[in-house]
C-alpha positions in Angstrom: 186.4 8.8 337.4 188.5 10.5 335.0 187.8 9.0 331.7 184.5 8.7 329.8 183.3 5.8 327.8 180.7 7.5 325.4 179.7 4.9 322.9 177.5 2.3 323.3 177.7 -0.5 321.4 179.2 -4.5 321.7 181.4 -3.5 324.3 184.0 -6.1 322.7 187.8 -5.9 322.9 188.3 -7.0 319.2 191.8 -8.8 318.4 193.9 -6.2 317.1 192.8 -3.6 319.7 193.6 -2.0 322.1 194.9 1.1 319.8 195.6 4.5 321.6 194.5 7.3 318.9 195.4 11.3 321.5 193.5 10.9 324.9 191.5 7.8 323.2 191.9 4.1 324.0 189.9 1.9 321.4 188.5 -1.1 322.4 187.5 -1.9 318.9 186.2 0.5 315.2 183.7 2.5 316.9 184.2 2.6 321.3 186.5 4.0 323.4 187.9 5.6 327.0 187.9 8.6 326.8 190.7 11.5 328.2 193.2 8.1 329.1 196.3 10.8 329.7 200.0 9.8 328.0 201.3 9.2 331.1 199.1 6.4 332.6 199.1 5.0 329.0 202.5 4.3 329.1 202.8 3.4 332.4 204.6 0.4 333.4 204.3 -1.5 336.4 206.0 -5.2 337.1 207.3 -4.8 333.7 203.6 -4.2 331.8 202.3 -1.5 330.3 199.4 -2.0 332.9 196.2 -0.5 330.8 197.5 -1.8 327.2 198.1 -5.7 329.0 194.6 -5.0 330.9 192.7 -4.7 328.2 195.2 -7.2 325.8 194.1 -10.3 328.2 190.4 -9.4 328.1 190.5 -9.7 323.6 187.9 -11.5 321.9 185.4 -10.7 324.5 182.5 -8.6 325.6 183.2 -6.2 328.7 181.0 -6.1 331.3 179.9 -2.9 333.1 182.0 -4.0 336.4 185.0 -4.4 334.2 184.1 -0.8 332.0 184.1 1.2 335.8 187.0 -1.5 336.5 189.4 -0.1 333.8 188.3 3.4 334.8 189.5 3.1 338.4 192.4 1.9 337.4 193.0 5.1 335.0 192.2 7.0 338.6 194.3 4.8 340.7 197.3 5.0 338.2 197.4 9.0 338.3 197.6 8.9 342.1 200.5 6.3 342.1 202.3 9.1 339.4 200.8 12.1 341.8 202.6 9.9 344.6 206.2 9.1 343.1 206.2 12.6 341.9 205.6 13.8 345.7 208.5 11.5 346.8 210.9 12.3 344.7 211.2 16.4 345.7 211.1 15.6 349.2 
């Protein structure tokens, strides 16, 4: 994994979150992910920014462990698609 998730606490996505704030992703006031580069922020796949509409449809409730790991894969799996199309496009 490439992000951290350092603060324990509810582990709720509050309604008006998720906020990005540098390498941070806020889940709500006080947690976050950790090192969440610009790139794979703004990525968009199928027309979604696909860690902002991840985290969107999970507001209002409590994330689970599976689903904290979950979102960090996803980080992991995001930067090799980018690693990928930027491999593809100089051959």
């Amino acid at each position: 994994l490439v992000t951290r998730y350092p603060i324990e606490g509810t582990d709720q996505v509050e309604k008006t979150y998720p906020k990005r704030e540098g390498e941070r992703v806020k889940i709500n006031s006080t947690q976050y992910f950790e090192d969440v580069p610009e790139s794979v922020w703004t990525m968009h796949i199928g027309g979604y920014q696909v860690l902002e509409k991840w985290l969107k449809d999970r507001q209002e409730r409590t994330l689970s462990a599976d689903e904290i790991t979950h979102y960090q894969k996803i980080v992991v799996a995001l930067l090799r698609t980018q690693a990928i199309m930027r491999e593809m496009e100089s051959d």
